[in-house]
N, C-alpha and C positions, 0 to 999 in steps of 0.2 A: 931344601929342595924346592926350586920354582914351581907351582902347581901350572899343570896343563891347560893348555887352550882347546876348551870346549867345540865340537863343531855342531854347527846348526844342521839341522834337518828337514828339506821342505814337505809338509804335508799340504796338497791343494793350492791353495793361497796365502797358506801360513806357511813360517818357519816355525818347527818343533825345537824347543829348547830342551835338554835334557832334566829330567824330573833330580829333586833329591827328597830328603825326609826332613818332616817338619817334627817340634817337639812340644810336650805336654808336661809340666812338673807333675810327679805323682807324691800328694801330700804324706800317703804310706810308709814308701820308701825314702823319701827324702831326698828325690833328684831328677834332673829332667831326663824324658825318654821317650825313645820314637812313639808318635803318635801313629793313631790307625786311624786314615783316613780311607774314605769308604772311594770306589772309581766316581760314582756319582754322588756330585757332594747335595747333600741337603737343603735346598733354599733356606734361608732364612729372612722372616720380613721386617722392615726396618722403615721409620720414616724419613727418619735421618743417618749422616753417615759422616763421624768426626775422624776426618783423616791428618796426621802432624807429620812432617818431615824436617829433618835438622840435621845438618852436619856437624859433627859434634869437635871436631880438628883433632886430627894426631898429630903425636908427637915423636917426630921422626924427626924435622927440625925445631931446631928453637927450641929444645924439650925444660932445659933451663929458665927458660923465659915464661913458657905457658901454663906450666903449673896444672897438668893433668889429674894429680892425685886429690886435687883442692877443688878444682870446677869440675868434675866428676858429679859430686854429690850436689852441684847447685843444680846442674841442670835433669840429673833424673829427680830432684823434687819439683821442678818446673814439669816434666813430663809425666808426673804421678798426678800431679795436678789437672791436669788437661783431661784425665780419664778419656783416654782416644780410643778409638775403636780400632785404627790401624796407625802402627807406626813406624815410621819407615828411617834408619840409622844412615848417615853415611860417614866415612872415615872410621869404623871402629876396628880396634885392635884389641888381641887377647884379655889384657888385663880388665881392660875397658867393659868388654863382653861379659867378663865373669863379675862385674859390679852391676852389669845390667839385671844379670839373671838371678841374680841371688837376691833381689827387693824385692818382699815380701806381695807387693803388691803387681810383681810381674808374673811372679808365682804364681796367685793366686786369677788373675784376667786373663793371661795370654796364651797361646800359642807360638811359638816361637822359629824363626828358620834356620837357629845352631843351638849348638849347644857347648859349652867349653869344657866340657868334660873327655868329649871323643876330638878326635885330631880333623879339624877342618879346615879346608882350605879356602875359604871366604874371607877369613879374617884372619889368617898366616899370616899377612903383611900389615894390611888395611884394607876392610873393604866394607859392604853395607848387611843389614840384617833388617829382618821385619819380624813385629809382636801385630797379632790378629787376632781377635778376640774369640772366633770363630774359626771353627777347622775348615784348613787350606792345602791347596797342593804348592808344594812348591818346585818352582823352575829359574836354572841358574845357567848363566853361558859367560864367559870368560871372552871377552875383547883382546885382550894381555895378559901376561902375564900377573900386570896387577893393576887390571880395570873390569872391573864387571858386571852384571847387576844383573838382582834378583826378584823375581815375580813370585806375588801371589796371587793364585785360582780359586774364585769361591764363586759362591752364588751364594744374589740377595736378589729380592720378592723375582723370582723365578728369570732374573739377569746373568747372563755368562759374565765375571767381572775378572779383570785381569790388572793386577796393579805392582807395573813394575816402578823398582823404587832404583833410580837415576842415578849415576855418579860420570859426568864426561870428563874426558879428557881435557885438562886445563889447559891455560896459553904459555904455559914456560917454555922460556928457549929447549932446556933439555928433551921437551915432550917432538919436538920437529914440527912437520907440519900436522898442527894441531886442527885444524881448521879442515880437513880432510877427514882427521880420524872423528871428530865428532859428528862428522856428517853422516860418515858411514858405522858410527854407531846407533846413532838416531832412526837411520834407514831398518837398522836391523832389529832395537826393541819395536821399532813402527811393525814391520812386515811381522813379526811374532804376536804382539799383543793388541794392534790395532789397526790391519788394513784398511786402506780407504775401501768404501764399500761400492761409490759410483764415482767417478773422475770424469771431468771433462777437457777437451785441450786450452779452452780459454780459465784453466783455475778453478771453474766452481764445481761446487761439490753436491750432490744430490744425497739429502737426508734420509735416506733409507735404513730401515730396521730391518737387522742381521742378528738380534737378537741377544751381542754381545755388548759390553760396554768395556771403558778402561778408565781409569786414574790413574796420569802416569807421573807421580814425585819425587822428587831429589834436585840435585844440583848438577842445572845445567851448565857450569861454568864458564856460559855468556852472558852480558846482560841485554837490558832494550836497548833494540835500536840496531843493537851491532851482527848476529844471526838468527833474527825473526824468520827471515825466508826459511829456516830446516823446519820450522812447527810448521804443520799442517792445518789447511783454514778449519778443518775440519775440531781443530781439538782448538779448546776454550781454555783461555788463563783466569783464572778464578780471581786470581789478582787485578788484573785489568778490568775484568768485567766489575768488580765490586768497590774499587779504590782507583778509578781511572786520571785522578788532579794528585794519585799522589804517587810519586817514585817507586818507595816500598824496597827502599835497598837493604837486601840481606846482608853484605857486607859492606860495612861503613865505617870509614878510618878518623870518621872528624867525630863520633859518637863511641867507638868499643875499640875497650882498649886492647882489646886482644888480634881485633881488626889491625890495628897499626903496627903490631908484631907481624902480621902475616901478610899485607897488602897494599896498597898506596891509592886503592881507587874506589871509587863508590858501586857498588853494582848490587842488580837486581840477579842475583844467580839462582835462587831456588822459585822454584814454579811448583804449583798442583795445576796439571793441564786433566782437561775432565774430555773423553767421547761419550757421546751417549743423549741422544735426546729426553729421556728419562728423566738426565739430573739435572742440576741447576746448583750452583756454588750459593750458599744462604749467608755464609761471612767467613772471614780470614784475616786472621791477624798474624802481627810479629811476638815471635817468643824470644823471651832473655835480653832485651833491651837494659833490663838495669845492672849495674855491678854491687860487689856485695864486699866487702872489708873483712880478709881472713886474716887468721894468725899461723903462721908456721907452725910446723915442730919445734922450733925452737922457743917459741911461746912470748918472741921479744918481735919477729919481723909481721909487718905489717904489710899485706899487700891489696890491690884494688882489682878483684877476676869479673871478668864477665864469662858467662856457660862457656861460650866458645868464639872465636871469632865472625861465625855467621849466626846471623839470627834466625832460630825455626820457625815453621809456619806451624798455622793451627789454622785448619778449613773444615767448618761443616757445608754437607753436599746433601741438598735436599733431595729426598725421591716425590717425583709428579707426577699426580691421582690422571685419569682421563679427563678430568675437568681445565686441571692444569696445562695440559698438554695443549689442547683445544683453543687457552689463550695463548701460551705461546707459539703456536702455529701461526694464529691469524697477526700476532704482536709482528713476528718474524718477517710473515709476504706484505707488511706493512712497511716494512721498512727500519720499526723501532726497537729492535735489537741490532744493534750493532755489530759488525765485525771484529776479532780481535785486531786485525791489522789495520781496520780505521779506527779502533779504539789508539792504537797506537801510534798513529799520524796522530789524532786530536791531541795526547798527552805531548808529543813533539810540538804542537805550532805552540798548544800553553807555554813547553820548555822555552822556545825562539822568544815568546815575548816577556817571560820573565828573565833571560837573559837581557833582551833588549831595556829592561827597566833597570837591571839592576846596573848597567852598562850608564845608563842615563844618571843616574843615582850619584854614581861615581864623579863621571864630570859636575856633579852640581854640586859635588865635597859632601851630598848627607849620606848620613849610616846605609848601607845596603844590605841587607840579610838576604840570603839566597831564596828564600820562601815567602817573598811578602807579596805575592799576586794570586789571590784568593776565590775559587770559584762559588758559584752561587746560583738558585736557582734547579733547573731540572736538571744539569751537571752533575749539582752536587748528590743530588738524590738517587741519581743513577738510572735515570728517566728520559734522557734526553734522546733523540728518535736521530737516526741515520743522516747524516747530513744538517742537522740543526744546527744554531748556534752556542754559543759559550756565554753567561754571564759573567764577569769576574769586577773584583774589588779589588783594588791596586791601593797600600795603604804606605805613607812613608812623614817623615818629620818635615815635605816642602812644603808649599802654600798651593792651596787650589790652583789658583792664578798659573802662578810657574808652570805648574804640570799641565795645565790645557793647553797653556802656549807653549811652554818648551818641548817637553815630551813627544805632543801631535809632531814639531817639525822635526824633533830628532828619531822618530818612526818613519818620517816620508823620505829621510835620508837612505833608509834602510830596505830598497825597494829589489837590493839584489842580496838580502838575505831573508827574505820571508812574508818579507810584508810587503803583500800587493792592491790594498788601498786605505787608506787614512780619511773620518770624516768627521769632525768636529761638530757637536749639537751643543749649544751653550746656552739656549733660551729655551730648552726644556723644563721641566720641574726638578729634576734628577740629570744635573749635565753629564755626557756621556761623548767617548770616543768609540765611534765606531770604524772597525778594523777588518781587513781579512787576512790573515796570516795564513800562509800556506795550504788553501784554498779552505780554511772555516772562517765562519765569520764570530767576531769576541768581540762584545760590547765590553768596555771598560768603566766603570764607575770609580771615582775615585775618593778616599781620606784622609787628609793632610792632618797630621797630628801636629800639637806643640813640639819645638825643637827640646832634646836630649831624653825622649822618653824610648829610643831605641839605640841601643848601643852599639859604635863605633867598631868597635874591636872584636866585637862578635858575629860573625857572618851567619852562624847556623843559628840567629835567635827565632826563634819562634813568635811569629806577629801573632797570629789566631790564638796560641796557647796563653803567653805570656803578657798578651795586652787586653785582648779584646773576648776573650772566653770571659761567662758570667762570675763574677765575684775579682775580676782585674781592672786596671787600671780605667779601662773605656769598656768593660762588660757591663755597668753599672749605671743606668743613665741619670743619677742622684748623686755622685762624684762630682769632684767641681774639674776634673781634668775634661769630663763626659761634656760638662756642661759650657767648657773652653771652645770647644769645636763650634766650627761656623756653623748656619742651620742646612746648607747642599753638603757640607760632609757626614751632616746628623744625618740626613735622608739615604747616604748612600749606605752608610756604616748598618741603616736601619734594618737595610737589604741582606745584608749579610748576618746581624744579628737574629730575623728571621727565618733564614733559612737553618742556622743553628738550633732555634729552635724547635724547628719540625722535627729536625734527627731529632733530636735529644727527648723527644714524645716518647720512642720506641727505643730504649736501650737494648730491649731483647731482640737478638740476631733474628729468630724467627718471626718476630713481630712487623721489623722493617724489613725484610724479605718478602712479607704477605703486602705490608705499606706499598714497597715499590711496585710489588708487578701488577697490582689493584691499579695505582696511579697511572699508570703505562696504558691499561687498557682503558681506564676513564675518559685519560685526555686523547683517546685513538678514538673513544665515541663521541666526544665533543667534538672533534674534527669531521670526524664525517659526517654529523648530525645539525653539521652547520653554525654552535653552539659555543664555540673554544675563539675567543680575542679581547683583551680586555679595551683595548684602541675603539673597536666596534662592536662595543656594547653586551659584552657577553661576560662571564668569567673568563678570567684567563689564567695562564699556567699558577698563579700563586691562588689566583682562588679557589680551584679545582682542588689543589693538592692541602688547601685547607680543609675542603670539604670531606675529601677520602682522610684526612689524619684524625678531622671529627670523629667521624662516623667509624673509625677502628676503634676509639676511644670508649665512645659510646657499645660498641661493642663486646671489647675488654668488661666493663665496668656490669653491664647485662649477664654475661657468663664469663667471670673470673676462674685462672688454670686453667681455662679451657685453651685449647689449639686451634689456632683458624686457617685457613687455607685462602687464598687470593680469590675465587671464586666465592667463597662465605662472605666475604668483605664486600665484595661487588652486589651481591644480592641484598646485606642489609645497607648497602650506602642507595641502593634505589628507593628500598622501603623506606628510608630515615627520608629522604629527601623530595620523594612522590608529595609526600603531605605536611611535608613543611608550612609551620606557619610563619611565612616569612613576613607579617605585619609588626608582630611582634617578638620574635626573636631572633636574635642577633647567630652567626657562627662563632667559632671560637675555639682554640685549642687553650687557650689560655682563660681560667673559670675567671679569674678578676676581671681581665675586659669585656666578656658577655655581662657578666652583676653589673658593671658601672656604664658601660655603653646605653644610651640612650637615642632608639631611634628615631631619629626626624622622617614623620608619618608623608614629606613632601621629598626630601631629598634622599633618601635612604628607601628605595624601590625592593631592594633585598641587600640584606648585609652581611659580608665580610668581615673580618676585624683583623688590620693586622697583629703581631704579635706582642711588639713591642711598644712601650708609651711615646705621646701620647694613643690611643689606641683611635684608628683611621676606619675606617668603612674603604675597603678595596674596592669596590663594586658599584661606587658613586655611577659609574659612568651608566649603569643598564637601564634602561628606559623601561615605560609598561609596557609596550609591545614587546623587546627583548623577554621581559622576564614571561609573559605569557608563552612563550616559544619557550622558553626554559622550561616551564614549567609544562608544558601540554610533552617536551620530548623524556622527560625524569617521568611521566608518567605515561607514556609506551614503553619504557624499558621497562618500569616496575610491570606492567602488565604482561609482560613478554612473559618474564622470567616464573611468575606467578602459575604461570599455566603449563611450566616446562619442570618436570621432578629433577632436573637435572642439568647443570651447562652443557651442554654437548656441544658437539661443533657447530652443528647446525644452528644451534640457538646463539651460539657464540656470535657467527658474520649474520645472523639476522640483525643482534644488537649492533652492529658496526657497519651495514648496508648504506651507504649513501644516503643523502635525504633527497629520495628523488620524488620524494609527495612533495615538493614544493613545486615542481611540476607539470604529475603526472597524478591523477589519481580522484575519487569524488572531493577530494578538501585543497584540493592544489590552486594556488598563488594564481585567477587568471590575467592581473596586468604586472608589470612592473617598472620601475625608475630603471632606467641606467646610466650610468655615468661613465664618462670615457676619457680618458687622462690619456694626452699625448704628447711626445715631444721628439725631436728631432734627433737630440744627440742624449748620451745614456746618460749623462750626469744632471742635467735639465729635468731629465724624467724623471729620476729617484728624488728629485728636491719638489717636483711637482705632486707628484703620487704623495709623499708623506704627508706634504699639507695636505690636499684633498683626503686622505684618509684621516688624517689628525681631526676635520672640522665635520664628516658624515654623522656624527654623533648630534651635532647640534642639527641638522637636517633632521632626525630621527624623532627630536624631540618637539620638533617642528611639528612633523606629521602628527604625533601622539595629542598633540592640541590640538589639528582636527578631526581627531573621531576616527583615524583609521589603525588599523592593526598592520605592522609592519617587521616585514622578516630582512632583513639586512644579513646577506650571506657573508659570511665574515672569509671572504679570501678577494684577492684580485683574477680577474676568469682572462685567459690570453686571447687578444684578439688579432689575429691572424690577417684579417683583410682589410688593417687598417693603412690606410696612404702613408702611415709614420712610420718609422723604424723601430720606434718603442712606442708600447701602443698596452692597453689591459682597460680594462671595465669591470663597477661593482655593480651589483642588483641589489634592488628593494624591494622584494613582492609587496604587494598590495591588497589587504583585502577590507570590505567591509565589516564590523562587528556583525556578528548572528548572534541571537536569544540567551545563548549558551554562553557566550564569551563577555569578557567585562572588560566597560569601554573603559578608555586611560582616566577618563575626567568627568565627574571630580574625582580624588580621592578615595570618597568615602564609598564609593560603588566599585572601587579597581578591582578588590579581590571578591565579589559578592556576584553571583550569577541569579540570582532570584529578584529582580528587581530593575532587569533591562529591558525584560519583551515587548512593554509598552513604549521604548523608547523608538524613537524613528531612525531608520536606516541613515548610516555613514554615507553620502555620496561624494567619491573620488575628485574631491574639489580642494587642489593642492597649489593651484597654476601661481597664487600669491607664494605660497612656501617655497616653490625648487626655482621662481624667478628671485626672489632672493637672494635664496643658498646662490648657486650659481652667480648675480651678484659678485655677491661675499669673497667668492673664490678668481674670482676674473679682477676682482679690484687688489688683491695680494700683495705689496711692493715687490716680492721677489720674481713678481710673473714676470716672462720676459715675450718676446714672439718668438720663439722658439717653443714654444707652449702651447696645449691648444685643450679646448672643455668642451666634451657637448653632452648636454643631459636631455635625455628622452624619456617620453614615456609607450611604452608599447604591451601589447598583450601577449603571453603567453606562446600563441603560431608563431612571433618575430622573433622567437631566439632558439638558439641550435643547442636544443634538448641532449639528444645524444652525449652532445661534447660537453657539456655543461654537467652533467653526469659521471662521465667518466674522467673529470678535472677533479670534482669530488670525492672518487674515490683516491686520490691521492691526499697524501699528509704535506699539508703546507707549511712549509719551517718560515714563515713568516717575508717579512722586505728582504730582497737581496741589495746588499749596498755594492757599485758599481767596481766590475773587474778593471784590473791596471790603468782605476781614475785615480789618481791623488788628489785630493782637495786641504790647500792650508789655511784656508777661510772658516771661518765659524760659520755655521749651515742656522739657520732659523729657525727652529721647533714650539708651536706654539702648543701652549698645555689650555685644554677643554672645560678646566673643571668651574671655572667660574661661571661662565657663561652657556655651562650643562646645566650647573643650580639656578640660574636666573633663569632659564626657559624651563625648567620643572615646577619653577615657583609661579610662572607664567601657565601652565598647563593648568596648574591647581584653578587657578581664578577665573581661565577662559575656558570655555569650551570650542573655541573654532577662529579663524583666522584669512581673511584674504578675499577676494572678489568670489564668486561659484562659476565654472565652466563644467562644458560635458565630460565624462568622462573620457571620451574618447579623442580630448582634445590634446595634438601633440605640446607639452610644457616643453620644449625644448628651444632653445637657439644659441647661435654664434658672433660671438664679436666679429668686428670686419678684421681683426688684425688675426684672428685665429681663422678666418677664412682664410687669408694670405697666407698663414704659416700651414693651412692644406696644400694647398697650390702647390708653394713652394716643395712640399714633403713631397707630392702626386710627382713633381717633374720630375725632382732629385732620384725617385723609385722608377721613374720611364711608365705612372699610371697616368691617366687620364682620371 
């Protein structure tokens, strides 16, 4: 007899699903039996919260083939293993059920939502069950005849939670229009267990607490890409948010062989989607990846099972103190929590250009593996802010060469599948294609390996795994295949070998869970705080995220077993770093290159280290003015926080407030440089802008030779009223040393405050330095008159405070490289670091530099050819 189709009931805003009874083994008697759950269930408090979902496959077809009685026991020893807190079955049948309940250890943890003892209709044909470790209500409604799904009702730390566990209606022809019923089954767990709370007509969704929460998992049988529109922006893929470079397909026919019995296509089907501002996904993995060699009954056949055809998840789901909350609020109206549906655009344009490479690959006759375009960087970390870019490592058996030339033009071909501009930088240090694919932009770095070290005939090899993880063939920079690679693919490989390394600090799920959302809020203070570029003089993304993986380290190692919370980490990553002595000691996650690094007391202003050998100082570029800005802003925040028992919100966007003291206020910046980069058409501009920004550094270090303190805002500010079409300006405040502050030169006085008073005032006598710089920039070969420079000096009243403030408060994802320009020319990039050391080594010996003018004397002028290319901007705009 077909079981009946449940009818919903709306209560308010909800659909009421019909209740049934949950069950409890009773050790006495020796069998399960209705539990008494009370109307009002118990809170219970939790920090965490291990949720598994896995479709287990029945065997209804194919039953010959899949070997139920055999992978049974593989996969509830995978599940006993996991020790979940909730688990959520789909596809199980009778038999199935009574192997679930009868292990001792479900016995003994769970709660259960059947029982095979009494005659139920859940699992009559096939259908899903849940084990909760804690008592629950449960609620069950029937779709079909035999499609259904079932919720469970609890409360944790005083949260309504509701967690239906999924099974939709598949795409078989028999099923009809499938695409219908799944919508309208989605509509209807959504309307039961998780209404939107506040909707607007343009999509967005306002965050409001209603006091309920949901996890809703199972198998949605779609994958990415294909009905994303039925989730709601509202609900979060744990998947996506935490493994966003990687596919993460549940069922997979080129890896399980049980997959290839039942499917022909790769898909991501099983989801843990989370509501709730509360939680936060801390890690998720795949269960039952490997197969295991059974023997028959017969004691002679050998076969190869894996659990089941799709592989389970396994997500812990952190709960968020008010501290937590507080960052990611401010993390959120910042921009640096992502959407899932732009996380899922970004995992797209990655897919379009690892398609395009491996397309590329082909025509060029070498090995193609599906996965060998590698990301890197705050990508990988899961750090990367709304709208930034992507770093990725593209590795393959060609020659550098090939791939700068070939590759760039077989991308610029490709303008009407995703890729909407191409820019080639080959005289950088680290050559680099820069891209935008389907409106992000992906720097490409690349590593050409010796030919025959990836193999031909295998499509799904694993580049990162199998080549380049530590103890492989190129994980090993002491290998003579390591040591084969030119020295630009050593640098690029280096890139990605560090970034490996960072994870690989915190293997513990909750350790790089506190790692990333620490990092997120760091580098959202260094942005606003003026402080975050490593081009202009500051730390930048690798060196910040060395510093927060420090300073957990250091942490760890102070109070071991202990649990930290992302707000604990942010507190001691101020205190470690307020009082750094950065004269003599090096950073480091890695203890060998702090013992052996040895800082040059002229060239090494503060240090870095990358990770890998030889071991590099990242942070060459900071000057002493930078690092006094560094170091004066590491020590407001430590004093912020000092005086506050607690992060709250308020103390939260105080630490993250603009730096509008550079301003406004008794210590505020009163002259500064500007400089103004223009040009006529957009591709001129972005080739102009980067050298001018490439060579400010040496400007800075200029300055620092004569005696002034200098704050270089590390963004470009937009300027509006300029006669060009493409037009932006950097600032330099300017100030003179006071008693307190310690001049750049020499040396031996940088970091020493006790021994300037009697020194004589810095006066603003730069006019030899910026007629130079300026110079330097106007002599370029790449300038053309379509270009145009003008560097000024003015005070503080000549620039428009307000706007300059509220540009600040936004998070700057860095150059944008120009929309639907193609460029198949190699672009110019000149690298600083040479001629940053020789003006550092210069600062050491001189103290000052240039003829003396007044202060107030404008350092600015124009070429006549960059007067003309006004003109001409002023007509072509109809200004005068």
């Amino acid at each position: 007899m077909e079981p009946s189709v449940s009818s919903a009931v709306p209560v308010g805003n909800r659909i009421m699903f019909p209740s049934g009874s949950t069950f409890r083994y009773n050790t006495e008697k020796r069998e399960w039996m209705a539990a008494t759950i009370p109307n009002v269930l118990p809170s219970v408090s939790v920090k965490n919260l291990k949720v598994v979902t896995w479709n287990t496959l029945f065997d209804i077809y194919e039953a010959d083939k899949i070997y139920t009685e055999y992978r049974t026991p593989l996969l509830l020893d995978i599940l006993e293993k996991t020790n979940a807190d909730i688990i959520g079955l789909q596809e199980i049948r009778p038999k199935v059920l009574a192997k679930v309940l009868a292990q001792p250890w479900v016995q003994e943890r769970y709660y259960v939502s059947e029982d095979a003892s009494v005659s139920n209709e859940t699992c009559e044909r096939f259908g899903q069950i849940i084990l909760c470790r804690w008592p629950f209500k449960l609620l069950k409604y029937s779709f079909s005849a035999f499609k259904k799904v079932v919720v469970a009702e609890l409360t944790l730390n005083n949260r309504h939670i509701y967690v239906p566990v999924i099974h939709l209606t598949s795409s078989s022809e028999r099923n009809g229009d499938y695409l219908s019923k799944r919508m309208r089954q989605l509509e209807t767990v959504f309307a039961r267990t998780c209404p939107p709370i506040v909707s607007f007509p343009d999509g967005t969704w306002v965050t409001q607490d209603d006091g309920s929460d949901a996890f809703l998992i199972g198998d949605y049988n779609f994958g990415d890409s294909e009905e994303n529109n039925l989730l709601r922006a509202d609900l979060r893929d744990s998947w996506s948010i935490l493994h966003p470079s990687d596919p993460g397909f549940t069922v997979d026919p080129s890896r399980n062989g049980m997959a290839q019995i039942t499917s022909t296509n790769r898909r991501r089907y099983d989801r843990v989607l989370i509501r709730g501002n509360r939680w936060e996904p801390e890690s998720i993995r795949l269960l039952g990846q490997h197969s295991t060699k059974v023997t028959l009954s017969d004691l002679t056949t050998k076969v190869e099972l894996w659990p089941s055809d799709h592989y389970g998840l396994e997500c812990v789901i952190r709960f968020l103190d008010d501290a937590d909350v507080a960052l990611k609020t401010v993390l959120s109206s910042a921009g640096l929590i992502e959407s899932d549906e732009a996380t899922q655009k970004r995992a797209a344009a990655l897919a379009t250009l690892n398609r395009h490479f491996t397309k590329w690959l082909v025509t060029e006759g070498a090995p193609a593996p599906t996965n060998n375009v590698l990301p890197i960087g705050s990508y990988s970390y899961g750090v990367h802010s709304s709208g930034g870019d992507i770093d990725v490592l593209c590795v393959a058996d060609v020659s550098s060469k090939l791939f700068f030339d070939s590759f760039s033009k077989f991308l610029i071909k490709k303008k009407d599948d995703g890729v909407e501009s191409v820019r080639v930088v080959l005289d950088a240090l680290v050559p680099v294609v820069k891209t935008v694919i389907s409106g992000f932009k992906i720097d490409i770095l690349y590593c050409g390996l010796p030919n025959g070290h990836i193999p031909k005939s295998d499509i799904h090899f694993d580049v990162a795994k199998d080549l380049l993880s530590p103890g492989k063939l190129f994980g090993d920079d002491t290998s003579i295949a390591f040591r084969a690679l030119d020295d630009k693919s050593v640098l690029s490989l280096n890139g990605f070998r560090d970034t490996q390394l960072i994870l690989s600090c915190f293997p513990d799920a909750a350790d790089m869970f506190v790692f990333r959302q620490a990092l997120r809020f760091i580098r959202l203070w260094a942005q606003r705080r003026g402080v975050y570029s490593n081009t202009l003089c500051y730390f930048g993304g690798f060196g910040w995220s060395i510093l927060v993986a420090h300073s957990l380290q250091l942490l760890k190692a102070a109070q071991p077993n202990t649990s930290f919370s992302a707000s604990d980490l942010i507190r001691h990553f101020f205190k470690v770093f307020s009082s750094w002595n950065w004269k003599e000691q090096a950073v480091s996650i890695v203890p060998a290159a702090a013992s052996s690094y040895k800082i040059d007391s002229v060239k090494d202003v503060m240090t870095v280290l990358t990770c890998t050998k030889p071991y590099k100082n990242s942070a060459r570029n900071i000057s002493r003015s930078t690092r006094t800005v560094i170091k004066n802003e590491l020590a407001r925040a430590h004093a912020l926080l000092e005086s506050q028992a607690s992060l709250s919100s308020s103390v939260v966007k105080q630490l993250v407030e603009p730096c509008a003291n550079l301003f406004v206020g008794p210590d505020h910046y009163k002259s500064f440089l500007k400089i103004v980069v223009s040009a006529l058409n957009e591709t001129d501009y972005y080739r102009w802008k980067g050298f001018v920004e490439s060579r400010l550094i040496a400007l800075l270090l200029k300055l620092d030779m004569s005696g002034l303190l200098t704050h270089l805002i590390p963004r470009a500010f937009e300027n509006p009223d300029s006669p060009f079409p493409f037009s932006c300006y950097f600032l330099v405040g300017l100030k003179k040393f006071q008693a307190q502050e310690s001049t750049p030169a020499p040396e031996a006085s940088s970091t020493s405050s006790s021994s300037t008073s009697s020194q004589p005032q810095a006066r603003l006598d730069f006019a030899n330095v910026v007629h130079q710089f300026e110079s330097m920039l106007n002599e370029w070969t790449g300038k053309n008159d379509q270009m145009d420079l003008l560097v000024k000096h003015l005070k503080v009243e000549g620039l428009p405070v307000e706007s300059l403030i509220s540009q600040l408060s936004t998070v700057s994802s860095g150059p944008i490289a120009p929309s639907g320009v193609l460029i198949d020319e190699p672009e110019e990039e000149y690298p600083v670091e040479e001629e940053a050391e020789d003006d550092k080594q210069d600062s050491h010996e001189s103290s000052g530099s240039g003829d003396e003018t007044s202060a107030a004397t404008d350092a600015s002028s124009s070429s006549a050819s960059a007067k003309k290319v006004a003109k001409k901007a002023a007509a072509k705009n109809g200004k005068k």
